[in-house]
C-alpha positions as CSV (number, residue, x, y, z in Angstrom):
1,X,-108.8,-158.2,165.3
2,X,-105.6,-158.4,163.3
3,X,-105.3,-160.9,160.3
4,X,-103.4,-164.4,161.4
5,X,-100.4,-165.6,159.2
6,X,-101.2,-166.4,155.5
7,X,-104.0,-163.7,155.6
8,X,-107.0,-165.6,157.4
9,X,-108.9,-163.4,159.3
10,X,-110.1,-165.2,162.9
11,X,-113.6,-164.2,163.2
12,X,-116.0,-164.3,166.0
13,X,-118.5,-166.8,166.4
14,X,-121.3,-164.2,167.8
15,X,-124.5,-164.3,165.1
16,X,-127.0,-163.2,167.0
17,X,-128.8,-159.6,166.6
18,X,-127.6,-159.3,170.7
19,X,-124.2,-160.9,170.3
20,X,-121.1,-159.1,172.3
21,X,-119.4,-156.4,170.3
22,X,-115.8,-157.3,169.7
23,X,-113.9,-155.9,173.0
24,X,-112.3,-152.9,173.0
25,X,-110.4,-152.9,176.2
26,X,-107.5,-155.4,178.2
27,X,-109.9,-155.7,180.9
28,X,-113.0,-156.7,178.6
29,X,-110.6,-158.9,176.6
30,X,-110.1,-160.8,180.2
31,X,-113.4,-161.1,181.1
32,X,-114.6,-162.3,178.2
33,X,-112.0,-164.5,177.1
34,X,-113.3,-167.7,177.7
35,X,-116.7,-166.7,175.4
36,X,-114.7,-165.4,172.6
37,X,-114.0,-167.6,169.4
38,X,-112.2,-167.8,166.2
39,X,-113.1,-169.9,163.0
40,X,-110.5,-171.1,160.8
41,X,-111.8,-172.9,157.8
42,X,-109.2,-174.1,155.4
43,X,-108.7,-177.0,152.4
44,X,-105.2,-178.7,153.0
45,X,-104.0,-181.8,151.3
46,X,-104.7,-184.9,153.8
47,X,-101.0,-185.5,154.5
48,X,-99.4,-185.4,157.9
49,X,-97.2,-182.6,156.9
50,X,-99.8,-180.7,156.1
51,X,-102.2,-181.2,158.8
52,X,-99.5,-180.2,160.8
53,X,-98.6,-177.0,159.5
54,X,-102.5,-176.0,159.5
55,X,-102.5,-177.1,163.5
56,X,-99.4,-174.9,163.9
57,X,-101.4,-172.1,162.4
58,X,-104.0,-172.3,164.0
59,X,-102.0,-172.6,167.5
60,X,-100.4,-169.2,166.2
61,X,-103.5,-167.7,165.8
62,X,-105.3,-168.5,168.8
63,X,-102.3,-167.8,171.3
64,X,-101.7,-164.3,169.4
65,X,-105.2,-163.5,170.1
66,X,-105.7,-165.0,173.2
67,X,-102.1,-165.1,175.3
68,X,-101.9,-160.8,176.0
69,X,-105.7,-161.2,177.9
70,X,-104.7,-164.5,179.7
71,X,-102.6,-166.3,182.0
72,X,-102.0,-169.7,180.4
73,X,-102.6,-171.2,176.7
74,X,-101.5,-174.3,176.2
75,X,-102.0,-176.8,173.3
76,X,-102.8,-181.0,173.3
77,X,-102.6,-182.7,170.1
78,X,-104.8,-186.2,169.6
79,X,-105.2,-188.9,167.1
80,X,-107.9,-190.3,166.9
81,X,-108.1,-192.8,164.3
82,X,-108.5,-191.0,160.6
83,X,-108.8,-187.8,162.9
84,X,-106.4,-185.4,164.0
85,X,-107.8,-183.1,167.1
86,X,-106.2,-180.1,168.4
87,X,-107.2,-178.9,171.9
88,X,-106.4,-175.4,172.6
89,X,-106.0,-174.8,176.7
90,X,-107.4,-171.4,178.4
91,X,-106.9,-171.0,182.1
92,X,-107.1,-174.9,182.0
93,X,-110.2,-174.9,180.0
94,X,-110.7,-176.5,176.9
95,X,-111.3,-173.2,174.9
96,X,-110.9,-174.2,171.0
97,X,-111.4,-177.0,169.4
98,X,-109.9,-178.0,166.0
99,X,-110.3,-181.4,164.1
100,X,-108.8,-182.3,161.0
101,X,-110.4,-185.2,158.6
102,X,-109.3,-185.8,155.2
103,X,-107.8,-182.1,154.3
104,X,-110.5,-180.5,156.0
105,X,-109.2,-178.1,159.0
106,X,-112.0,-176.5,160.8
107,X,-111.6,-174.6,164.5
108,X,-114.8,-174.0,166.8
109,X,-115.3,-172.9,169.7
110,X,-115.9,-175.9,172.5
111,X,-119.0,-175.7,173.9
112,X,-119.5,-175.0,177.8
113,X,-121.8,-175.6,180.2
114,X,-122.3,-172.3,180.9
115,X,-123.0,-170.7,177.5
116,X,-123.6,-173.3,174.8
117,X,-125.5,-171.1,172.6
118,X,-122.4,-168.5,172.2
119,X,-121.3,-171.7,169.9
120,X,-121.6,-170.9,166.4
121,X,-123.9,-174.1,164.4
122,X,-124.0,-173.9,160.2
123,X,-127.8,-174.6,160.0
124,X,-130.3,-173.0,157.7
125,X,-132.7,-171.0,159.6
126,X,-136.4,-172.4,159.5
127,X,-140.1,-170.9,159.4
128,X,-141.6,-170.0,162.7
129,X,-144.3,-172.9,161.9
130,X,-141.5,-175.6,161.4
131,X,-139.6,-173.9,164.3
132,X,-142.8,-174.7,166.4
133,X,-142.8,-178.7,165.1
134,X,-139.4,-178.7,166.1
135,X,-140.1,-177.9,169.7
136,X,-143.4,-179.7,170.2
137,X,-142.9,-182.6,168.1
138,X,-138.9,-183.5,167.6
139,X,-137.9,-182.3,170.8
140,X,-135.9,-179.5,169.9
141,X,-133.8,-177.2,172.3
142,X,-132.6,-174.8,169.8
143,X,-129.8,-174.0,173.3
144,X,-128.7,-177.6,173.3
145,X,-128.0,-178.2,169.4
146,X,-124.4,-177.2,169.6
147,X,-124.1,-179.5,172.8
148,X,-126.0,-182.4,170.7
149,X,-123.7,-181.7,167.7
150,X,-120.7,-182.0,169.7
151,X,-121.7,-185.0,171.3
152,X,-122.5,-186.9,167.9
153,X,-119.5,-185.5,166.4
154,X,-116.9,-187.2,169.5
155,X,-118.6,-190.5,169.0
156,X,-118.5,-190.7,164.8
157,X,-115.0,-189.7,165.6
158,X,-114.8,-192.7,167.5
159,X,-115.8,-195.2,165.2
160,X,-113.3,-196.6,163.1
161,X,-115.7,-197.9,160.3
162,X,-117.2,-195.0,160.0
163,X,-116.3,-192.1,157.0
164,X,-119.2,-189.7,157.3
165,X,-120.4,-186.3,156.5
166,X,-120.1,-184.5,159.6
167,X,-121.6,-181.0,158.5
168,X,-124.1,-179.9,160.6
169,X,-126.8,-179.9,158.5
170,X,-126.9,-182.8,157.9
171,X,-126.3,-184.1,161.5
172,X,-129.1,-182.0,162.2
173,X,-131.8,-183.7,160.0
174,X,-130.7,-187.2,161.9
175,X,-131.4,-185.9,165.6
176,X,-134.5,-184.5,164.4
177,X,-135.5,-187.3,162.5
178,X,-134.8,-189.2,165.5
179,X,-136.5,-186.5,167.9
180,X,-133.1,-185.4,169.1
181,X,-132.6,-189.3,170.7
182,X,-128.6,-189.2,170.9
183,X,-128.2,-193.0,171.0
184,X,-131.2,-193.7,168.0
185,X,-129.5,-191.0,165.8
186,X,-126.4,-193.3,166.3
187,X,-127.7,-196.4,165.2
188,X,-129.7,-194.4,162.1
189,X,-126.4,-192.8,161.0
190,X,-124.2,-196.2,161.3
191,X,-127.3,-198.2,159.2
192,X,-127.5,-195.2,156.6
193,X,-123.8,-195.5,155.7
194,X,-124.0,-199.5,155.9
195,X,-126.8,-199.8,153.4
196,X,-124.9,-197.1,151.0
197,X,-122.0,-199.1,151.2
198,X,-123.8,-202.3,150.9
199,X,-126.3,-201.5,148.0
200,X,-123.8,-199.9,145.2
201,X,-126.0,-200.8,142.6
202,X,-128.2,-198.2,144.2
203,X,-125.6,-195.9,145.2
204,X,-122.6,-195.7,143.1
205,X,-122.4,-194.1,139.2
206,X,-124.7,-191.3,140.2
207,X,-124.1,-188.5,138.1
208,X,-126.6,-186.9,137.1
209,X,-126.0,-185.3,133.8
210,X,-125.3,-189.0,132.8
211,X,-127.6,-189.4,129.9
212,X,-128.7,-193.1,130.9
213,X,-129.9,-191.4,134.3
214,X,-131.4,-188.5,133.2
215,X,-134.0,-191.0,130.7
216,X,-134.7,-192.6,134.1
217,X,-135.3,-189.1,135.3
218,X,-138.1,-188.0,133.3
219,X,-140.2,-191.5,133.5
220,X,-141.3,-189.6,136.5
221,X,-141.7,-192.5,138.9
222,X,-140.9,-190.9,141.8
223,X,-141.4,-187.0,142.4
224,X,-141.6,-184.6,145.1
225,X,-144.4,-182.6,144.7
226,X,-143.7,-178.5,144.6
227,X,-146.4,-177.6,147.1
228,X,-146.3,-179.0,150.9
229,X,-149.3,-179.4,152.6
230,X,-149.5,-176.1,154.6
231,X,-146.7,-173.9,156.2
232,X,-145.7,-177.0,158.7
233,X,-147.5,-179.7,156.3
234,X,-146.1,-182.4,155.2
235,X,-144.1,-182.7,151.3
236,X,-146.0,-185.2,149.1
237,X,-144.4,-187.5,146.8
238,X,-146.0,-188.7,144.2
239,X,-144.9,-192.9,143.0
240,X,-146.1,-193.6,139.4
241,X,-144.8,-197.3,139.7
242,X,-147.1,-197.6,136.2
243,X,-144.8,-195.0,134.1
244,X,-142.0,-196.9,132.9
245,X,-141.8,-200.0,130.6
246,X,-140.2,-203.2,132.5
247,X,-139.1,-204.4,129.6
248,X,-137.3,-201.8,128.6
249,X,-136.1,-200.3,131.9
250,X,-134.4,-201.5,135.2
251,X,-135.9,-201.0,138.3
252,X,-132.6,-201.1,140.0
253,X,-131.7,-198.2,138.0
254,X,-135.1,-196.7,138.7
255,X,-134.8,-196.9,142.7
256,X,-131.5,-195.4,142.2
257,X,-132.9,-192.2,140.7
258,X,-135.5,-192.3,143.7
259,X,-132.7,-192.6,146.5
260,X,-130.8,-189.9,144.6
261,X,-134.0,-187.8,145.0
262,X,-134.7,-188.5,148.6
263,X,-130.7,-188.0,149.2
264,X,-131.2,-184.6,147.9
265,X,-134.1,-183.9,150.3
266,X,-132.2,-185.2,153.2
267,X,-129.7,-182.2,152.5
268,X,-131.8,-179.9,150.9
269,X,-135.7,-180.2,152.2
270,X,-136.2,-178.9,156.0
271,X,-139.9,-179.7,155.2
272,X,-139.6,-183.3,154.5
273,X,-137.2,-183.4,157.6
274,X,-139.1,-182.1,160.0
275,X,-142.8,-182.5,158.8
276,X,-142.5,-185.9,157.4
277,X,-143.5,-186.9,154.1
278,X,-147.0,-187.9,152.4
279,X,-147.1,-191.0,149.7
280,X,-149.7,-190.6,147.0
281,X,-148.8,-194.0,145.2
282,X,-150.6,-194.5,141.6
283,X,-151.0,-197.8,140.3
284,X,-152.4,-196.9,136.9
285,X,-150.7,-198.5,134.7
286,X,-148.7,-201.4,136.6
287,X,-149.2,-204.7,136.2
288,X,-147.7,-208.2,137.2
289,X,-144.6,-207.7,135.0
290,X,-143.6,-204.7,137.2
291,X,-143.7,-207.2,140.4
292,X,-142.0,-209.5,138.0
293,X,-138.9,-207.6,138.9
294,X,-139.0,-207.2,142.8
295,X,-137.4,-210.4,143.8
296,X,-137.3,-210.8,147.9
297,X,-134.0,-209.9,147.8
298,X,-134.7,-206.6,145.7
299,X,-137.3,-205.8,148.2
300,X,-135.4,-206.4,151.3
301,X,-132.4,-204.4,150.3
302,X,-135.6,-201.3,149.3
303,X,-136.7,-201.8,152.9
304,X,-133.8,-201.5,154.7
305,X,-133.2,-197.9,152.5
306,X,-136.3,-197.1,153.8
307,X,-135.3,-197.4,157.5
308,X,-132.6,-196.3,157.2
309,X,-133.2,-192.9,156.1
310,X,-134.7,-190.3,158.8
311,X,-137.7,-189.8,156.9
312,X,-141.2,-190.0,158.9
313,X,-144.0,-191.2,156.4
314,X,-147.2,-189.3,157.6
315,X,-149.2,-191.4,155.3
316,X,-149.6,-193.6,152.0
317,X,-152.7,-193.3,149.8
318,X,-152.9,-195.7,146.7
319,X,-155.1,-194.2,143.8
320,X,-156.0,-196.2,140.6
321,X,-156.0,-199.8,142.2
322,X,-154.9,-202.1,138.9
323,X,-155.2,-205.8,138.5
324,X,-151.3,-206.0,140.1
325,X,-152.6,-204.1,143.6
326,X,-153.5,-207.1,145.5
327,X,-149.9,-208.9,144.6
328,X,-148.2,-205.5,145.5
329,X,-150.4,-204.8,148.7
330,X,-149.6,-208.8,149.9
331,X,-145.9,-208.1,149.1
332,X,-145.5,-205.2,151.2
333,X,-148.4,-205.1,153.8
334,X,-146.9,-208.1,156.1
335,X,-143.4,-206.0,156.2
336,X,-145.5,-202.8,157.8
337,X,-145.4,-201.7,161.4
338,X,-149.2,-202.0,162.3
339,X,-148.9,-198.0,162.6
340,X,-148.0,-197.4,159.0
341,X,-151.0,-199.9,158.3
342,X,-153.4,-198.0,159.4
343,X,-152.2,-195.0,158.0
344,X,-152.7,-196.8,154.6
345,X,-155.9,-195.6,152.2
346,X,-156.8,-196.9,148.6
347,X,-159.5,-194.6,147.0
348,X,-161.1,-195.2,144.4
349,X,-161.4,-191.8,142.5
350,X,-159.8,-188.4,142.2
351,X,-163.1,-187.1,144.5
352,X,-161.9,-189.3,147.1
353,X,-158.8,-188.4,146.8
354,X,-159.6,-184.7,146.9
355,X,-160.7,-185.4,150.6
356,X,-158.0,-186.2,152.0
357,X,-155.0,-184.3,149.8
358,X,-156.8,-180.9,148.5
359,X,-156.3,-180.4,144.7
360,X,-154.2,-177.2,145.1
361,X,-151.6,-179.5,146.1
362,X,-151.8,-182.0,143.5
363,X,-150.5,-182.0,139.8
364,X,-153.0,-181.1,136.9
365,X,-153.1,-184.6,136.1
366,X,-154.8,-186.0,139.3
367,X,-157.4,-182.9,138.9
368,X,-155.4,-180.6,141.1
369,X,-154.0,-177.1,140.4
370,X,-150.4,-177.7,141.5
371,X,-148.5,-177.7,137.9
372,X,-148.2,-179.8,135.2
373,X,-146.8,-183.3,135.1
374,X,-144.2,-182.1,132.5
375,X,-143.2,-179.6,134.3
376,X,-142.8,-181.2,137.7
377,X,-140.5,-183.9,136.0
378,X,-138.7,-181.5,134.1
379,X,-137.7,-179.6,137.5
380,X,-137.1,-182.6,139.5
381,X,-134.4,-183.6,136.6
382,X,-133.0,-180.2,136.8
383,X,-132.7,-180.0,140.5
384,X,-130.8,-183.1,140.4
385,X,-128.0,-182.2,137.8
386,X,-127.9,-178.6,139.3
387,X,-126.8,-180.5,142.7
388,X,-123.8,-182.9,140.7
389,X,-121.5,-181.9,142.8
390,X,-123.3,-183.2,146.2
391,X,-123.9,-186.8,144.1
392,X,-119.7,-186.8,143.0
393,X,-118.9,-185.9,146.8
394,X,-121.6,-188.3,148.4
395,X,-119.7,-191.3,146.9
396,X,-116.5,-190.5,148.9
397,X,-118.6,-191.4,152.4
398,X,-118.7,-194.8,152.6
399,X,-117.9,-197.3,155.8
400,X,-115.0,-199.3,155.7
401,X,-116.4,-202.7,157.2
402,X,-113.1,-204.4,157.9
403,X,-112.4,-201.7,160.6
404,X,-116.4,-202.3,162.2
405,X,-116.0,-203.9,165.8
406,X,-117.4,-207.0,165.8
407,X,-119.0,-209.0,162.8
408,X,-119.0,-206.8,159.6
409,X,-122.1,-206.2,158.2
410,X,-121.7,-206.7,154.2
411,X,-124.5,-207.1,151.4
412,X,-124.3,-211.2,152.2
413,X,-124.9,-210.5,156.0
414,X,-127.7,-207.7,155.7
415,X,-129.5,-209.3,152.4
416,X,-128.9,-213.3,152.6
417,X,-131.9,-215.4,152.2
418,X,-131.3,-216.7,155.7
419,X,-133.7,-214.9,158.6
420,X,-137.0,-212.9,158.1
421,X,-138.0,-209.9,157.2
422,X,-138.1,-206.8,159.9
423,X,-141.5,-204.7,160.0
424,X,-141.2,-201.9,159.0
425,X,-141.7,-198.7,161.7
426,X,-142.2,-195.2,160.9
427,X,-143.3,-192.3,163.1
């Protein structure tokens, strides 16, 4: 296939080890027309000018390709809010599809009924053992992800308030973290991009080679643990609520180096995504000035992160009970779906422990064999600046509530003293 104007190569979306050869013959070319694809992916200033010079590229492109094995291409360009959407017409089927949002120009191939897996989908391919969770525990149709994808992508398109990431990746963790329930993964995405905007204290100045966060980095208060628990196991994180000095250190500053971390899993960590994630919570260490600082407010706005993440907690086992437990446990137990309670164990010793979490997943520390406490913080800290990029990018995704149908949902709305407090539910 020739190279298109300005040297871009149109590619075919075929991956798989069975996928079609590219035709060789008019007659072929015919046949197959209507499951052949081309991917542009450019970087264009977000002006209309531009966008509309890419669209006219890529028109060129596809009719050059497409108009000697056909009998009709035609074009339909849409706005759609911050979008710009260019259908591409074969045989009065919608053949290509091409959106444009904020400088980025991407083409696909539309998804039909007939074939959806000839639709390429950007995911990172998983183990067999995770593949297996997916299907018998998130309700995953490997076939149907490209039509799920597409589906999610029209509506975020359609809300106005709305500036997300629409990679799919990261569309991906939310329908599995939702078990692939089109109309919860809505309501997940819409109330993880409302708290972000909502909670900038938690969210905002997160860059990580920023000397003030990278002393909140290695207190070590909340890690991900190296080892997960089997091939399909969940990933432990280890809380060490005990590690920091209150007096010296904010625990707004510290939950923001924990969101930053679970942000990173969301992107980065199929294991946490799809097997869920174990908390081993220590309390050595902690006392009543610690709870000094979580203020209902505070801990509201930390519950509502937690929901609105798709995270599934598998479990939270408190080691090292201190004289502050029973003030902690009171402060959070009422805000728990009565699932999570009794997935909720306090032991008393590292054998205990060692019953439920086997020591070759746990740090030196806790009398395990999984690495050194040192070490695990020094990683964790370099896995964050390694990633500054994703952190500088992230803060461009925020909703703009003045464009949300209805009543805006702002920090005064979500976090006033007025109402209760939700339970909690995980899965």
């Amino acid at each position: 296939m020739p190279p298109g104007p300005s040297g871009i190569e149109p590619k075919p979306t075929g991956t798989r080890a069975n996928a079609k050869q590219p035709v060789t013959n008019s007659a072929q070319a015919h046949e197959n027309a209507s499951k052949r694809s081309l991917v542009i992916s450019v970087l264009v200033p977000s002006t209309t000018q531009f966008i509309r010079t890419h669209f006219t590229l890529a028109l060129v492109v596809a009719t050059t390709t497409l108009s000697s094995h056909c009998q009709q291409v035609s074009a339909h360009v849409n706005r759609i809010g911050k979008y710009s959407s260019l259908e591409i017409v074969v045989n009065g089927e919608i053949e290509y599809n091409c959106i444009s949002q904020k400088g980025v120009l991407q083409v696909f191939n539309h998804v039909s009924v007939a074939a959806p897996d000839e639709k390429m989908v950007s995911i990172r391919q998983i183990s067999s053992e995770l593949e297996e969770k997916c299907r018998t525990e998130l309700n995953e149709v490997p076939s149907r992800i490209p039509e799920d994808l597409a589906a999610l992508k029209q509506w975020l398109a359609k809300q106005p308030h709305l500036n997300p990431r629409t990679d799919d990746q990261f569309l991906v963790g939310f329908l599995r973290g939702c078990k692939y329930s089109l109309e919860k993964t809505k309501e997940k995405l819409d109330s993880f991009y409302t708290v972000k905007t909502a909670i900038p204290e938690f969210f905002e100045n997160r860059d990580p080679t920023d000397a003030k966060l990278q002393e909140y980095m290695m207190l070590g208060v909340n890690l991900p643990l190296p080892h997960t628990m089997g091939p399909a196991g969940p990933r432990i994180v280890l809380v060490r609520m005990g590690s920091y000095d209150p007096s010296k250190y904010s625990i707004v500053d510290i939950m923001k180096v924990c969101y930053m971390i679970t942000d990173l899993q969301l992107i980065h960590d199929d294991t946490t995504i799809i097997a869920g994630h174990m908390v081993l919570v220590d309390l050595r260490g902690m006392g009543l000035s610690t709870l000094s600082q979580m203020s209902p407010t505070l801990i509201k706005k930390m519950t509502s992160v937690i929901e609105a993440f798709p995270s599934r907690t598998k479990g939270i086992h408190f080691v090292n009970p201190s004289t502050g437990f029973d003030a902690l446990f009171k402060m959070f137990h009422g805000f728990l779906s009565k699932k999570i309670q009794e997935r909720i164990q306090v032991h008393d010793s590292f054998e205990a422990l060692h019953k439920v979490i086997p020591r070759s997943y746990l740090p030196e520390e806790y009398g395990g064999q999984g690495g050194a406490l040192v070490s695990i913080i020094e990683g964790c800290k370099n896995e964050l600046v390694a990633h500054r990029e994703f952190f500088l990018e992230d803060a461009r995704y925020r909703n703009d509530e003045r464009k949300r149908p209805g009543r805006p949902k702002t920090a005064g709305t979500l976090f006033g003293v007025e109402g209760s407090f939700r339970s909690l539910e995980f899965d």
